[in-house]
C-alpha positions in Angstrom: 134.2 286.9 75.6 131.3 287.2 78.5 130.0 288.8 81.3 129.4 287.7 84.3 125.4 288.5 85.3 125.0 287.0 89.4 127.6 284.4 88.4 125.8 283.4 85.3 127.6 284.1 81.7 126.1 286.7 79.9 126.9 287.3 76.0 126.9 290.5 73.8 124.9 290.7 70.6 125.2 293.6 68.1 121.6 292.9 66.4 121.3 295.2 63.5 119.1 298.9 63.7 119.0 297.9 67.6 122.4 298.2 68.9 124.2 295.5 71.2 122.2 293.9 74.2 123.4 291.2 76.8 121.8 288.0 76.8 122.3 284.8 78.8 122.0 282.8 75.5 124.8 282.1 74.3 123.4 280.8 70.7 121.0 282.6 68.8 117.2 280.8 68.8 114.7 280.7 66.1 111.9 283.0 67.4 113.2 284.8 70.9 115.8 285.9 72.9 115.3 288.1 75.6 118.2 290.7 76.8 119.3 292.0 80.4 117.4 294.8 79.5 113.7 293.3 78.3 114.3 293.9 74.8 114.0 290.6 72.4 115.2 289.6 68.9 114.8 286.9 66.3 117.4 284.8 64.6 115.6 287.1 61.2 117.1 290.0 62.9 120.7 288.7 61.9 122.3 289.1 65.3 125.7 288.5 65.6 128.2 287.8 68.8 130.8 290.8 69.8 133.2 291.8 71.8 133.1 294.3 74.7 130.6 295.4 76.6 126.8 295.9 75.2 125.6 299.6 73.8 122.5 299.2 75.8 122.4 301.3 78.7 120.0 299.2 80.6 122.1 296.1 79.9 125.4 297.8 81.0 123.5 298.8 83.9 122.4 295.0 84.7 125.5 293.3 84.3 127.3 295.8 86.4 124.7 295.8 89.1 125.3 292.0 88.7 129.1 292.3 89.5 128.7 294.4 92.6 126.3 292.0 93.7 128.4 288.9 93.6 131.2 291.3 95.4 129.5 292.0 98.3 129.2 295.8 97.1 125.8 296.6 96.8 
């Protein structure tokens, strides 16, 4: 499943002792990949894809902010 983000596909990744952040990647790369919210991870760091919605506030924030933007409700 993914998010919409300003009509770009955004994915959820749980990455472990960080909680799950929202990233336009939708494949893990070797050394970086930056969230919504700023925050970046490692393929080391063992993320994995989920369902739902990310626990990251500041990605929640971001992808909603997204979807009112691409309905006219800003």
């Amino acid at each position: 499943m993914c998010w919409l983000w300003y009509g770009e596909a955004v994915f959820t990744w749980n990455v472990p002792r960080y909680g799950s952040h929202a990233s336009e990647d939708d494949h893990v790369q070797h050394y970086s990949n930056p969230a919504l919210c700023g925050f970046s991870w490692a393929k080391g760091d063992r993320p994995r894809w989920v369902e739902g919605p990310p626990d990251c506030p500041e990605c929640r924030r971001e992808v909603q902010l997204g979807a009112e933007r691409l309905r006219g409700t800003s």
